[in-house]
C-alpha positions as semicolon CSV with decimal commas, in nm:
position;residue;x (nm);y (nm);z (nm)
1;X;0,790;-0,457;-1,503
2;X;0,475;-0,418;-1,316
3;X;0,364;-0,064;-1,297
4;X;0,101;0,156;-1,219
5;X;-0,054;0,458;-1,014
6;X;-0,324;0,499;-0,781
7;X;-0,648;0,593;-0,956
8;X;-0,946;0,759;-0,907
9;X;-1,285;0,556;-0,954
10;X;-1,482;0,844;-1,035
11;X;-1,752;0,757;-1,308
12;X;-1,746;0,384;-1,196
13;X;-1,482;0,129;-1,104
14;X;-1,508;0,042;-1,540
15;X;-1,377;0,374;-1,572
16;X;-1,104;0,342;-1,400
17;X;-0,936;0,080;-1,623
18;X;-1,013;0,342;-1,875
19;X;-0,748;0,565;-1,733
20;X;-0,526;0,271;-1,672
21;X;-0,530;0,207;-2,031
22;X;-0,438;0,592;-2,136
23;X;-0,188;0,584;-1,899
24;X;-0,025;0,232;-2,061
25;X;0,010;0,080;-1,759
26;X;-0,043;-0,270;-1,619
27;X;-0,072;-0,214;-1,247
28;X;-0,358;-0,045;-1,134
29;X;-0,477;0,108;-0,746
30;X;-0,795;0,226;-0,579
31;X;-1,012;0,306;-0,335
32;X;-1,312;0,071;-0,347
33;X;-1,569;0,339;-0,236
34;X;-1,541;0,678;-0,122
35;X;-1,206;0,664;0,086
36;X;-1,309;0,973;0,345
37;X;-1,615;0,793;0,458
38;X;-1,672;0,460;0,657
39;X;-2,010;0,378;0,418
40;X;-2,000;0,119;0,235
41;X;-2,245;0,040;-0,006
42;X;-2,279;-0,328;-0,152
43;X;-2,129;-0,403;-0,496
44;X;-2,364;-0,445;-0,777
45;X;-2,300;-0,799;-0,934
46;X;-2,282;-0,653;-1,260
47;X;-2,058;-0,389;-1,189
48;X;-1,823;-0,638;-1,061
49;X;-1,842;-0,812;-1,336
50;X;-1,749;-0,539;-1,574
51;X;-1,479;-0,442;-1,399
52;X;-1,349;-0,755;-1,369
53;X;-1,364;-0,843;-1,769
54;X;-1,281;-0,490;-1,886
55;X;-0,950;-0,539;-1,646
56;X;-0,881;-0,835;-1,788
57;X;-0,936;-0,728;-2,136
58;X;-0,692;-0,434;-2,085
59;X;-0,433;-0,650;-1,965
60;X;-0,385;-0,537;-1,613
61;X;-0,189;-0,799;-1,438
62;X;-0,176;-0,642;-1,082
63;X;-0,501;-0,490;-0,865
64;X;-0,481;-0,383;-0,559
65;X;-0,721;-0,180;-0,277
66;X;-0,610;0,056;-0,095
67;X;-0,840;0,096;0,248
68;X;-0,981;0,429;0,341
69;X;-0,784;0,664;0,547
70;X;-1,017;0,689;0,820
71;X;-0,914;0,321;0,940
72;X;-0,691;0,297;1,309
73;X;-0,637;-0,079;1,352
74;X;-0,448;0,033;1,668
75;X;-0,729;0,254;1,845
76;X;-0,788;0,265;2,215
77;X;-1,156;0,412;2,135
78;X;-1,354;0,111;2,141
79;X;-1,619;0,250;1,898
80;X;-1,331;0,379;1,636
81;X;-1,153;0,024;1,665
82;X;-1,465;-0,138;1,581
83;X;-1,553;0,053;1,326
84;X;-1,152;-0,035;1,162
85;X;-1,214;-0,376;1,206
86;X;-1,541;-0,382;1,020
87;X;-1,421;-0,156;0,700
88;X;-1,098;-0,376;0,709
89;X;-1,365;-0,679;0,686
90;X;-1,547;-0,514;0,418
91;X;-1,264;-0,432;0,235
92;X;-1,165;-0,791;0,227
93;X;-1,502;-0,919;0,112
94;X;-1,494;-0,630;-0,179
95;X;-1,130;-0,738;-0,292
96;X;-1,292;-1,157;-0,287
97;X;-1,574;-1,000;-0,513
98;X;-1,360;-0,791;-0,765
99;X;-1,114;-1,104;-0,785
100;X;-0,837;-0,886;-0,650
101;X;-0,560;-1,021;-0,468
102;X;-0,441;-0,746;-0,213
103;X;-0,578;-0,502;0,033
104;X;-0,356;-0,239;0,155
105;X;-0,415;-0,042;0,443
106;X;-0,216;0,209;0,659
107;X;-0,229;0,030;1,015
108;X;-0,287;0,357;1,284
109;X;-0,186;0,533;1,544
110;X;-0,154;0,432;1,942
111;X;-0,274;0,744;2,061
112;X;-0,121;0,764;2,399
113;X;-0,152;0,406;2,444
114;X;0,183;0,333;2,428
115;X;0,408;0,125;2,137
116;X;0,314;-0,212;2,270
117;X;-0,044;-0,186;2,322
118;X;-0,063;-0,051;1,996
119;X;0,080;-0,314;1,861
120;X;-0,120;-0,581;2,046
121;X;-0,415;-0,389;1,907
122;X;-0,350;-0,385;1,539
123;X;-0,250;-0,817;1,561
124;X;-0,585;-0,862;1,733
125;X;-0,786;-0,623;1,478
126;X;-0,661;-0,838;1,202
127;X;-0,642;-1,163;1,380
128;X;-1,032;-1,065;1,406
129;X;-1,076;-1,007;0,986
130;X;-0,922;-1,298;0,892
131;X;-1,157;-1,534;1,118
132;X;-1,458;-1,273;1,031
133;X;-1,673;-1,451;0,748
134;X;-1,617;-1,167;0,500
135;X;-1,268;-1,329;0,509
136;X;-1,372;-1,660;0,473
137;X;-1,550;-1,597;0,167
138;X;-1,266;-1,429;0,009
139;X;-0,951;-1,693;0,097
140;X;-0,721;-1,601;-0,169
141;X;-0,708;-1,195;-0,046
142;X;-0,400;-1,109;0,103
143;X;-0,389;-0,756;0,409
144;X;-0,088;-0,568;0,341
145;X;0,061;-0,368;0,613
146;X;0,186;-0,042;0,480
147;X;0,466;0,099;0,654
148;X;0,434;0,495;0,797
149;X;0,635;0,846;0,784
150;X;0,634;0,809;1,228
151;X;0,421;1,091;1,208
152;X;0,272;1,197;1,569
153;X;0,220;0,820;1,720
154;X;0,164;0,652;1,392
155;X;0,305;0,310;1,400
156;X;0,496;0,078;1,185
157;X;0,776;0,345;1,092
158;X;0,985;0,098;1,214
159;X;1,050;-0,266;1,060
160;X;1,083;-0,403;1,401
161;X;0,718;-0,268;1,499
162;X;0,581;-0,387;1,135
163;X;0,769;-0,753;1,241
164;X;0,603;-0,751;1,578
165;X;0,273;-0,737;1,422
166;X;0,343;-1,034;1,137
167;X;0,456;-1,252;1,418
168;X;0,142;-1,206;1,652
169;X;-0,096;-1,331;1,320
170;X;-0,201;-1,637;1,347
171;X;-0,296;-1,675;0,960
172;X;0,067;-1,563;0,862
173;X;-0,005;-1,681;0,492
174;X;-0,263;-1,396;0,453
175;X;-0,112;-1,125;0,551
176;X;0,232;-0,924;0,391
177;X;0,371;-0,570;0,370
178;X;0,374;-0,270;0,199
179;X;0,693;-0,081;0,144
180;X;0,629;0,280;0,086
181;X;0,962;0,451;-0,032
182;X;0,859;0,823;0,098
183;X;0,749;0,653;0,428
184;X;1,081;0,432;0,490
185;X;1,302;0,749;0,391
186;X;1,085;0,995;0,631
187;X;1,140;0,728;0,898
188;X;1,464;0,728;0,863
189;X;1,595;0,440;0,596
190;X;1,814;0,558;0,325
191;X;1,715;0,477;0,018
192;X;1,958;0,740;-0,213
193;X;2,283;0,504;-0,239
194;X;2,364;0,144;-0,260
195;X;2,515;0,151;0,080
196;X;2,215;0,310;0,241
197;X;1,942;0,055;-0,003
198;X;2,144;-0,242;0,117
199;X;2,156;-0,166;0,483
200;X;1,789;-0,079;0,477
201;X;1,734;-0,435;0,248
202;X;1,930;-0,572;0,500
203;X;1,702;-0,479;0,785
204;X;1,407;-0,535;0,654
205;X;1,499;-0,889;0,589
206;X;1,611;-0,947;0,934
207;X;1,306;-0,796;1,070
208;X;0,984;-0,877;0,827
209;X;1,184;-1,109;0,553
210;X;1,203;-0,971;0,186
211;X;0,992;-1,250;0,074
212;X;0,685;-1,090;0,267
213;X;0,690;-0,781;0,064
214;X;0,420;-0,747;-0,175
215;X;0,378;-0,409;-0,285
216;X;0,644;-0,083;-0,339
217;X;0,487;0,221;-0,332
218;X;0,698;0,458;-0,509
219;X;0,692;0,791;-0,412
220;X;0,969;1,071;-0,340
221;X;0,976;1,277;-0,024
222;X;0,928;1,655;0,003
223;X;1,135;1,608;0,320
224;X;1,451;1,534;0,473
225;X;1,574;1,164;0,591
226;X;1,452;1,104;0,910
227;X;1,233;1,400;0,903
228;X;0,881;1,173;1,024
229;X;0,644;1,414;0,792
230;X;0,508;1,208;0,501
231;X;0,476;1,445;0,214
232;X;0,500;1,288;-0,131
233;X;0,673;1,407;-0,409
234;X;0,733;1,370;-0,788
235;X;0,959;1,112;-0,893
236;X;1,334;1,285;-0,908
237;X;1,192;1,601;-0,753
238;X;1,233;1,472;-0,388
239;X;1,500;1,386;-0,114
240;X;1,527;1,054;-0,270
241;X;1,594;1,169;-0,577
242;X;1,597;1,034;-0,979
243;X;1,958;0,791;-0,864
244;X;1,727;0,640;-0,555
245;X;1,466;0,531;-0,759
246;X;1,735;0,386;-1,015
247;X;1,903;0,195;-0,737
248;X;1,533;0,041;-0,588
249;X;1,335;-0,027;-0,889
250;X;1,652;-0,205;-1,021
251;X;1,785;-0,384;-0,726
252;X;1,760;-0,819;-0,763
253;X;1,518;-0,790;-0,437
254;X;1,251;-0,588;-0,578
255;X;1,265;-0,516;-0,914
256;X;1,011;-0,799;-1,002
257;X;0,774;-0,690;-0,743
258;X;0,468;-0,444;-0,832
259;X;0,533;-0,032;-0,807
260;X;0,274;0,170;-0,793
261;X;0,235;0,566;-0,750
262;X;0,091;0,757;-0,515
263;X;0,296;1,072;-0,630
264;X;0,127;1,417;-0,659
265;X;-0,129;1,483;-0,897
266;X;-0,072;1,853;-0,989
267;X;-0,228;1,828;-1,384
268;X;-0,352;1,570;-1,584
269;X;-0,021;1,507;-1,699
270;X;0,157;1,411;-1,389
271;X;0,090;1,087;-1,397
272;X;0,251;1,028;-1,747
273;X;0,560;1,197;-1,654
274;X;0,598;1,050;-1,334
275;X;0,597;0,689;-1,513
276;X;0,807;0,831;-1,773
277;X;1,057;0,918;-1,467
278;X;1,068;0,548;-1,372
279;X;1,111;0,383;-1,650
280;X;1,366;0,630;-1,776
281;X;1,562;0,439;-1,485
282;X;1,451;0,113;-1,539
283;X;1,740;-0,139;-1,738
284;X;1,491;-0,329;-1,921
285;X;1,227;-0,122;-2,004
């Protein structure tokens, strides 16, 4: 099973494989730089390099970034959509350098704009990273499209929308999805029983394809289904509840796919029991 939280990188990105191998896990998540601020520094060659052979040497078999939350691939602000663009290039070029295979970002909000020009938007943001030569450089990295809560005008609550998208890249190979579990529940899929998992499987096949799915972030919601307010919980302690996540991190579909947390981080122990939650569930671990 490949699984893991999000980490800090306080200390150095060599720390943070540190705390990945406290925590015993073997799928790891960060921020590359400071995730609140669109500066981005360059990476030192030899801090790359550590963290490359320390991750290795600790057995970590999945990486993946996580972009910074100030990115809207889907602004009508011309200044605020180029500024997306570029830390969604630099991202890329980071992910090339630290030998890391995915970049995950949350795609934005239309703001006003309307459903369909947001849309167009975010396909021509990316469309632009992938021919950008920060891209180029880095041909094995992957953008994963995360899928939202529907907060306010967020987009990509929706399978349909997060379809749209795909279909409108022209470099389809490099570029997948995200499922977020506290994001598809807020939005309205039901994840707690096999009938609700299956219809919602059954969807997102129809409107993405299963195969496209990269990434599950696990995470409950402190919310009701269909309630569009992403608010994370601890594993068990949510709406979805302990049976959900026994039902998704077991189904055929996903089970072989990498989980990561993103659940609260109330004490330095949280993390540990929140893994402990999972693979409480999990058949073969």
């Amino acid at each position: 099973m490949l699984l893991g939280c999000h980490l800090s990188i306080a200390g150095g990105l060599e720390q943070t494989v540190a705390r990945a191998q406290e925590l015993r896990i073997n799928a790891l998540q960060i921020f590359s730089h400071n995730a609140r601020s669109w500066k981005m520094g360059a990476l030192k060659p030899d801090e790359a390099r550590k963290f490359i052979e320390r991750r290795r040497q600790a057995h970590i078999e999945y990486t993946v970034i996580h972009t910074i939350y100030l990115i809207n691939l889907a602004s009508p602000d011309p200044k605020n959509f180029q500024l997306s663009v570029q830390a969604l290039k630099d991202e890329v070029q980071r992910a090339g350098e630290l030998q890391i295979p995915h970049v995950n970002t949350h795609i934005g909000a239309h703001m006003g704009q309307g459903v369909e020009k947001g849309l167009e938007r975010i396909a021509e943001a990316i469309n632009a990273v992938l021919a950008s030569p920060q891209a180029r450089s880095a041909p094995h990295v992957k953008i994963l499209l995360e899928n939202s809560a529907g907060e306010g005008t967020e987009l990509g609550a929706t399978f349909a929308e997060l379809g749209a998208i795909l279909n409108s890249i022209k470099e389809k190979k490099r570029v997948g999805v995200c499922l977020d579990t506290c994001h598809a529940f807020a939005a309205g899929y039901d994840l707690t029983t096999p009938h609700g998992l299956e219809k919602t499987l059954q969807e997102l096949e129809r409107q993405i394809g299963l195969e496209r799915v990269e990434l599950i972030h696990l995470n409950d919601s402190k919310f009701p289904l269909g309630s569009r307010r992403d608010r994370h919980e601890h594993i068990g302690q949510g709406r979805i509840g302990i049976e959900g996540f026994r039902l998704i991190v077991n189904h055929p579909a996903l089970r072989d796919k990498p989980f990561i947390l993103e659940t609260p981080k109330d004490d330095e122990l949280s993390d540990l029991r929140n893994l402990a939650a999972i693979r409480s569930v999990r058949y073969d671990s």
